[in-house]
C-alpha positions in Angstrom: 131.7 121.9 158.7 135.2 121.4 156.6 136.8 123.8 158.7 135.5 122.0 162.3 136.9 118.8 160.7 140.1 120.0 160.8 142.7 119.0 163.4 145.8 121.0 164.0 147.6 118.3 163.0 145.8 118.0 159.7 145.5 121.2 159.1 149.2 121.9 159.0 149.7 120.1 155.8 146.9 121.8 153.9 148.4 124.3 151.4 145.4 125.7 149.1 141.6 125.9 149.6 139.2 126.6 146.6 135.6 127.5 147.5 133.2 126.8 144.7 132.8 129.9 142.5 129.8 128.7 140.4 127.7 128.4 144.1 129.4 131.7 145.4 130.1 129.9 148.7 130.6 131.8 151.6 133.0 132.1 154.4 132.9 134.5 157.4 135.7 136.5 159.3 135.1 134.1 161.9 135.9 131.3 159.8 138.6 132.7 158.3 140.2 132.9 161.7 140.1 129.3 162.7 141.7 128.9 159.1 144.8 130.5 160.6 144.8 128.5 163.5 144.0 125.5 161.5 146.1 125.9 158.4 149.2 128.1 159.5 150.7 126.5 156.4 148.3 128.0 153.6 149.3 129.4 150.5 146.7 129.3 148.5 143.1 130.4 149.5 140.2 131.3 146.6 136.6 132.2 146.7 134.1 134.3 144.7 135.8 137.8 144.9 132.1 139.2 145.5 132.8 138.0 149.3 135.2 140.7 150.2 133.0 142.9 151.0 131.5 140.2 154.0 134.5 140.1 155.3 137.5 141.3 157.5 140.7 141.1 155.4 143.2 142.3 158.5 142.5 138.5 159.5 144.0 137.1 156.0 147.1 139.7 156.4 147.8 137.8 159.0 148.0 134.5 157.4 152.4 134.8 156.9 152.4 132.2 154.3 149.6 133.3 152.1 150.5 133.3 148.3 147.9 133.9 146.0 144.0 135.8 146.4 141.2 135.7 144.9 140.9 139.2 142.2 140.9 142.5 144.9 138.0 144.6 143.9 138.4 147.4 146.1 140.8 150.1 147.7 140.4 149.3 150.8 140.8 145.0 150.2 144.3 145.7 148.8 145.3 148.5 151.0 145.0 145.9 154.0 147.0 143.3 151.8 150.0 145.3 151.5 151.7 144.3 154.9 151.3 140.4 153.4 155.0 140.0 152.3 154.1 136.6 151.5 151.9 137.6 148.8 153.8 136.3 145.0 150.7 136.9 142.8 148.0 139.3 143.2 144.9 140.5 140.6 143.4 144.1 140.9 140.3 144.4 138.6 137.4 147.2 138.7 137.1 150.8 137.8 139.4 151.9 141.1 142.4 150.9 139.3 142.0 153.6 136.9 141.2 156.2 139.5 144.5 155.1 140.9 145.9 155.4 138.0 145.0 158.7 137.2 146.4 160.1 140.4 149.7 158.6 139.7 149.0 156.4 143.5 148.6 152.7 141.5 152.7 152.2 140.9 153.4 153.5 144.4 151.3 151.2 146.0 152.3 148.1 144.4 156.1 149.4 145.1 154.9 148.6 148.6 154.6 144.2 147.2 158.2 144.3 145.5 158.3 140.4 146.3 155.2 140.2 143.7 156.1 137.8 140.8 152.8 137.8 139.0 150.5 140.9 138.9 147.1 140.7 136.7 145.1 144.1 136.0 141.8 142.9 134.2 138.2 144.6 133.8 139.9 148.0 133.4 138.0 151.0 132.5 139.4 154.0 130.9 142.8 153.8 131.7 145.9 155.0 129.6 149.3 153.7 130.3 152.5 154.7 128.6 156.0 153.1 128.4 157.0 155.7 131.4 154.8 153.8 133.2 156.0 150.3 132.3 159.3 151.3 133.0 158.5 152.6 136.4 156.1 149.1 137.0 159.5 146.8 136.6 161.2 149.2 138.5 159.0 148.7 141.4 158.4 144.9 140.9 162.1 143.5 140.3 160.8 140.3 140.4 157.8 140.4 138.0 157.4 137.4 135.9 153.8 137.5 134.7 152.1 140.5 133.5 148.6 140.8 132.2 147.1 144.1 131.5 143.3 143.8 130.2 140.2 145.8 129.8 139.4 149.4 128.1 142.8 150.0 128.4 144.9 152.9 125.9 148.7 151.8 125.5 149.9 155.3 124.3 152.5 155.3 121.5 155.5 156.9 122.6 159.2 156.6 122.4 161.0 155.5 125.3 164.5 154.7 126.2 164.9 151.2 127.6 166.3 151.1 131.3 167.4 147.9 131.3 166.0 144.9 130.4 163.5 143.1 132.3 165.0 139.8 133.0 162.9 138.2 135.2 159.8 138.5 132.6 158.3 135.2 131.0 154.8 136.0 130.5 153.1 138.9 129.0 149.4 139.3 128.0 148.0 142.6 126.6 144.4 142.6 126.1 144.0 146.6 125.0 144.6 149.0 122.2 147.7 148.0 121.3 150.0 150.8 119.5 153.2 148.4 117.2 155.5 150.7 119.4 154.2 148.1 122.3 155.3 145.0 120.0 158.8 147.1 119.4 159.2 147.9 123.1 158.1 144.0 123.8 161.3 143.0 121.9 163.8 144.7 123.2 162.7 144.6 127.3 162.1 141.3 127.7 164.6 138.7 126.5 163.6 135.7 128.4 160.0 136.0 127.3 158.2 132.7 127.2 154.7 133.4 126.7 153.3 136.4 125.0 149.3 137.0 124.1 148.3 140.3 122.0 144.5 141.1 122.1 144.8 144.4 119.7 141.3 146.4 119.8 141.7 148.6 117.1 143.7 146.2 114.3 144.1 150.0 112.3 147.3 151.4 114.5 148.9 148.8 112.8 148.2 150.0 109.4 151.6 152.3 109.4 153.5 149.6 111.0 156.7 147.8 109.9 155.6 144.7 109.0 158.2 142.6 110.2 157.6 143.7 113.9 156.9 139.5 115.0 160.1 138.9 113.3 162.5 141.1 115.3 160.1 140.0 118.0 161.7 136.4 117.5 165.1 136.9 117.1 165.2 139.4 120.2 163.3 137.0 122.4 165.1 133.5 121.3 163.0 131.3 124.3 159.6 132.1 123.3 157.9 129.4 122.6 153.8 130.2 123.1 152.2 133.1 120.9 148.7 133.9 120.8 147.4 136.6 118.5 144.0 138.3 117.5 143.9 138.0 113.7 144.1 141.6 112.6 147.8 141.2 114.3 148.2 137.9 112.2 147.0 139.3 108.8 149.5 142.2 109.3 152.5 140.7 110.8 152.2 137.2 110.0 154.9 137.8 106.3 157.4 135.7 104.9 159.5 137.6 106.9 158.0 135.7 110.3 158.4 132.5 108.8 162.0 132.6 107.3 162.7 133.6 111.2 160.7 131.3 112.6 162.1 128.3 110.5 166.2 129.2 111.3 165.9 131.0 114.9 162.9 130.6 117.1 162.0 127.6 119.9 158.6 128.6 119.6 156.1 125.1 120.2 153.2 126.9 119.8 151.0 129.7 117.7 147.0 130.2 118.5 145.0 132.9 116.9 142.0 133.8 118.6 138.8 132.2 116.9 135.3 133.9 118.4 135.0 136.2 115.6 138.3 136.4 114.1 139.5 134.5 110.8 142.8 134.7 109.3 143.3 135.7 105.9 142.7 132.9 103.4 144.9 133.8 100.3 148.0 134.9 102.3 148.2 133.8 105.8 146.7 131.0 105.7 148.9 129.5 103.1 152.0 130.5 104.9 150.7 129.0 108.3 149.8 125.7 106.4 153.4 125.7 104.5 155.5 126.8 107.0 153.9 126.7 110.9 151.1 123.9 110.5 153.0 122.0 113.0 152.3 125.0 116.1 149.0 126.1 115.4 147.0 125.1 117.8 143.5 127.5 117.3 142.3 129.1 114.3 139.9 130.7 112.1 139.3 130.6 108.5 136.7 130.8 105.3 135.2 129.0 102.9 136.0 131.6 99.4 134.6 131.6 96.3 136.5 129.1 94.3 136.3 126.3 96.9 133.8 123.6 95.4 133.3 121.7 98.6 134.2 121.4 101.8 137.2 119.5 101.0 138.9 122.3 99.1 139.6 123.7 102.8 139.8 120.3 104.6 142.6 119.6 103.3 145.0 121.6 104.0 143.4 121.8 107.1 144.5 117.9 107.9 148.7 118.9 108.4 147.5 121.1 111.3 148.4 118.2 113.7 147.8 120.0 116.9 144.6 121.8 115.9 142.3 121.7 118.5 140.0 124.8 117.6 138.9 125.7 114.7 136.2 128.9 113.6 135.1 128.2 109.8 132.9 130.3 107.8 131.3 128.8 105.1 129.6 132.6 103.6 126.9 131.1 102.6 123.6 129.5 104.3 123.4 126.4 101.5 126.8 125.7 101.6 127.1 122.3 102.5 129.3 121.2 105.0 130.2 117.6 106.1 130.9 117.5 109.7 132.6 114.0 109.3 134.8 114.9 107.0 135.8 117.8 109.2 136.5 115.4 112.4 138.0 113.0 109.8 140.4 115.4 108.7 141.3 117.3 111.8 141.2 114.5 114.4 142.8 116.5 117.2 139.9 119.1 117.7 138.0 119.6 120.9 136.4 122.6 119.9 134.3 123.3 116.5 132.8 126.1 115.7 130.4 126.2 112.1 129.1 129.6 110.6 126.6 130.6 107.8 126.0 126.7 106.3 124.3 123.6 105.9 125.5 121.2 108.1 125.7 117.1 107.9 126.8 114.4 109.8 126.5 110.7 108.9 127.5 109.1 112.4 129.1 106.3 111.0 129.9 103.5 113.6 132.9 102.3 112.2 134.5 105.5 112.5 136.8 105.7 115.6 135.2 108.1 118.1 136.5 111.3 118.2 137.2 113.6 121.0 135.4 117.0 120.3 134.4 118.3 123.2 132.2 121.5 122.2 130.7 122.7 118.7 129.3 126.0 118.3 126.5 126.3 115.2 125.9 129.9 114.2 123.4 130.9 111.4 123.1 126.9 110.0 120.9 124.7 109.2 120.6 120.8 109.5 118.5 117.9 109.9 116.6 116.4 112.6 118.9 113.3 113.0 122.2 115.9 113.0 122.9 115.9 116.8 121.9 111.8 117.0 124.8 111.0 114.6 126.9 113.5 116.0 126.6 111.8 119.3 127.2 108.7 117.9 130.3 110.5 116.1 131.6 112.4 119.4 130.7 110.8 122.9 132.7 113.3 124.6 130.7 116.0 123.3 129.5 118.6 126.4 129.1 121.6 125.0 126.5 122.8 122.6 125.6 126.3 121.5 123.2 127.0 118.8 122.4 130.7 117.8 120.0 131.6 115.1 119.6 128.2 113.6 116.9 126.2 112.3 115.9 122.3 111.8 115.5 121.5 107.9 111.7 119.7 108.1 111.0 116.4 108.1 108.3 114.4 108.8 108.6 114.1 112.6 106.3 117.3 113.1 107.3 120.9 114.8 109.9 119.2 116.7 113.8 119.9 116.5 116.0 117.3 118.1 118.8 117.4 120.3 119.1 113.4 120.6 122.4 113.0 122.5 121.2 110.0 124.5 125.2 108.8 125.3 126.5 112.4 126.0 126.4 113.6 129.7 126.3 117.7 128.9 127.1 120.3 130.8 126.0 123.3 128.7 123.6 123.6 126.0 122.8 127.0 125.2 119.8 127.5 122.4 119.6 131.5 121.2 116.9 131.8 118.7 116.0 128.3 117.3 113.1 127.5 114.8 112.0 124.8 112.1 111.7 127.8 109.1 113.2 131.3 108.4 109.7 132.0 108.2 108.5 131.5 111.6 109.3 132.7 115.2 111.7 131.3 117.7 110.9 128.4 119.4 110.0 128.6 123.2 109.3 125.4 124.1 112.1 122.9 125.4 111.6 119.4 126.7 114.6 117.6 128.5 114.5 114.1 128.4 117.5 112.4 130.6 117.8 109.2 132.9 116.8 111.1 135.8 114.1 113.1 134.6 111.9 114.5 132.3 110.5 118.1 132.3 109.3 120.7 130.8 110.3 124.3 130.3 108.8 127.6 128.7 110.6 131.1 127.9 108.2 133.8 126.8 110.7 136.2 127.3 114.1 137.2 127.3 115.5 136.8 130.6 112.3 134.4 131.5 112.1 131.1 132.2 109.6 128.4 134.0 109.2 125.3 134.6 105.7 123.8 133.2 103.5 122.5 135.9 101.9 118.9 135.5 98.9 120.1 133.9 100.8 122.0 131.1 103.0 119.2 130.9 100.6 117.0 130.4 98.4 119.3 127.4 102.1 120.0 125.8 102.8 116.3 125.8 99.5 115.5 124.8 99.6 117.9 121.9 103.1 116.6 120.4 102.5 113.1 120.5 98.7 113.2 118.8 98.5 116.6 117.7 95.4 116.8 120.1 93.4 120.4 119.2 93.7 122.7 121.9 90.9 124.4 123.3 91.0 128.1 123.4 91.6 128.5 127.2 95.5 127.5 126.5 97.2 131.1 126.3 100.3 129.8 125.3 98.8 127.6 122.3 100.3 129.8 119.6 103.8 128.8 121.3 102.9 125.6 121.4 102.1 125.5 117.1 105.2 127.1 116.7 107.1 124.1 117.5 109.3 122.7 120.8 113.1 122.3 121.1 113.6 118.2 122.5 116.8 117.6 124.6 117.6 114.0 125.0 120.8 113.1 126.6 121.9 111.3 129.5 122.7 114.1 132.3 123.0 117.9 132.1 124.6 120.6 134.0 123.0 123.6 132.6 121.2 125.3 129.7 119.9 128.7 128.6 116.8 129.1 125.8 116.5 132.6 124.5 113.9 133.3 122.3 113.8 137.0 122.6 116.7 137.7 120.5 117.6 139.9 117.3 120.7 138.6 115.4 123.9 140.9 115.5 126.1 137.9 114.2 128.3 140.3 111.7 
């Protein structure tokens, strides 16, 4: 229907089409023609990569103006690319790569898109590269400028001498097992680096490593000015040494360290990021230790952060208490919040300025039944909530636990393994209670939802509201005594319930 609405005249100035991804929309070959006809002009066109296989690709090669794809999952997708000498940006992902690879064909090929100024390889599988290689890759690209190599990828150690330096590089991402002859060889080959991300999987290579490997990093690439860093790389390379650098030589605006299970260390890093770099770090992770009293004994150095906006903290211990609003108090920049092994509290004052946290992630807490109702009130931005193995202190409102986020339109809520005591089982009982609708859901089992029917609706409402005895034809009534999970809010996108889950937190 969007494509018959074109006109040639409109079509001409179209330059980029995105097909939803999240509704895996389709287009045919036949479509994709009239898109030619219709939008000689296009340079951008992107769709679910899973509909390559539906259709002819010889028609986009001849689209003369095409810039950027969608991810190439196959030999035979790319292979038909290669006479598009439009193409700047291109993203090869699967297991083929590595067979490629392997047979020394995957630098030759791309030798055939020298004009390519962005190349991605992600969800590799068993694939070694060495700095041979990456010499040979900027041979055959000239023009790279982005470079992201990701997946279960083996950077081999090995010495190499550097042919030149790669000039035209800005941005370099290395999600892999990352050797510090990688960080060495970083240095020295690309001296108008911008942007640099380091995902090492095995944080022990750098065990033997000089520890000043960031610093020379620094002075050899003068314009970097964004570094993002799993915290193994931090804890090791993150000295005095860095930060003398970083205070007389380096542009850089911004440090993140990755936060989904990673947290910096407390007694050394962390003071050196809050004395010397609190005014880059934009995402990080840290712990409560053993001579903090409260909360407030990390708070507060958390507050100079001023351009936090995600933070990971572990509090080590379920009764720990922990004040949410004297964490959004302190660190008002924060979109994303993520709570570990505590007792969590909020207060939802009203006279507090609203703040604009966008997502919280609770793992292994506990709180009360009025939590999320003052956390609403605390965050009306809020649209992300994910709760894994948590549990509802009780109160006197029965074998309920409340979600009451009347003002928040959501568009995730993800509940894995929630309950009112240690004691008892998962909860598999949700209610959703919005402006549009109210209903009912159950999950029995992992991987298994549905949607209660009026009747059950009806006998699980029933049994909530006056604790009306159940007769013994209900199947499910031993779910039902264990408790249900209320969401109320005023829209929602999406939500998962998994009660079928054993906890592999640490």
């Amino acid at each position: 229907m969007f494509i018959q609405s074109l006109s040639k005249e409109k079509g001409q100035h179209v330059q980029a089409i995105y097909l939803s991804r999240c509704n895996r929309v389709g287009i045919t070959t036949r479509q994709l023609e009239q898109l030619g006809i219709y939008c000689p002009f296009l340079e951008t066109l992107d769709f679910d990569e899973t509909i390559w296989r539906y259709i002819n690709t010889s028609t986009i090669a001849n689209m003369q103006y095409l810039q950027t794809l969608p991810p190439c999952t196959s030999l035979i997708v790319t292979t038909r690319l290669l006479g598009l000498r439009s193409l700047t940006s291109l993203t090869l992902q699967g297991k083929w790569v590595a067979d490629l690879q392997t047979r020394g064909m995957l630098i030759p090929m791309l030798q055939q898109l020298s004009q390519l100024k962005g190349l991605i390889l992600s969800h590799l599988s068993m694939i070694s590269f060495n700095l041979h290689h990456m010499e040979a890759l900027y041979e055959a690209l000239p023009q790279l400028a982005t470079l992201e190599i990701s997946g279960s990828v083996e950077l081999i150690p090995s010495d190499v001498v550097i042919r030149g330096q790669a000039y035209t590089l800005q941005q370099l991402t290395l999600k892999a097992n990352i050797p510090p002859s990688w960080i060495y060889y970083s240095a020295h080959k690309y001296p108008q680096l911008k942007r640099l991300n380091i995902d090492s999987i095995l944080p022990h290579q750098h065990k033997q490593a000089r520890p000043d490997l960031l610093s020379l990093l620094l002075k050899h690439c003068p314009h970097l000015e964004f570094l993002q860093l799993d915290s193994h790389t931090c804890n090791h390379y993150l000295g005095q040494s860095f930060f003398e650098t970083l205070l007389s030589l380096s542009s850089l605006k911004e440090i993140k360290i990755m936060t989904h299970y990673q947290l910096v260390s407390r007694q050394r890093v962390f003071d050196l990021l809050s004395r010397h770099a609190s005014h880059l770090v934009s995402s990080l992770g840290t712990e409560v230790i053993e001579t903090d009293r409260d909360i407030l004994c990390i708070i507060h150095p958390l507050s100079s952060f001023t351009q936090l906006t995600e933070l990971v903290l572990h509090c080590s211990h379920p009764l720990f208490k922990c004040d949410v609003d004297n964490i959004l108090d302190y660190c008002q920049s924060l979109d994303h919040l993520t709570i570990r092994s505590a007792q969590v509290h909020c207060k939802g004052n009203k006279q507090r300025r609203p703040c604009k946290l966008q997502s919280i992630y609770l793992s292994s807490v506990s709180f009360s039944s009025d939590f999320f109702r003052c956390l609403s009130i605390q965050c009306p931005f809020l649209k992300y909530v994910s709760l894994y193995d948590v549990e509802q202190q009780q109160t006197t409102k029965g074998n309920c636990v409340y979600l009451d986020m009347p003002a928040n339109d959501l568009k995730s809520v993800i509940l894995s393994g929630v309950r009112l005591l240690p004691s008892q089982t998962n909860i598999k009982l949700l209610k959703i209670f919005s402006t549009t609708m109210t209903r009912w859901y159950y999950a029995p089992q992992k991987d298994k939802r549905q949607k209660l029917n009026t009747k059950r609706s009806k006998i699980a409402q029933a049994y909530f509201d006056d604790n009306v005895a159940l007769n013994n034809k209900v199947c499910w009534q031993r779910d039902l005594k264990v408790g249900m999970i209320s969401i109320h809010c005023r829209s929602i996108q999406s939500w998962e319930l998994v009660s079928d889950i054993h906890f592999h937190e640490y």
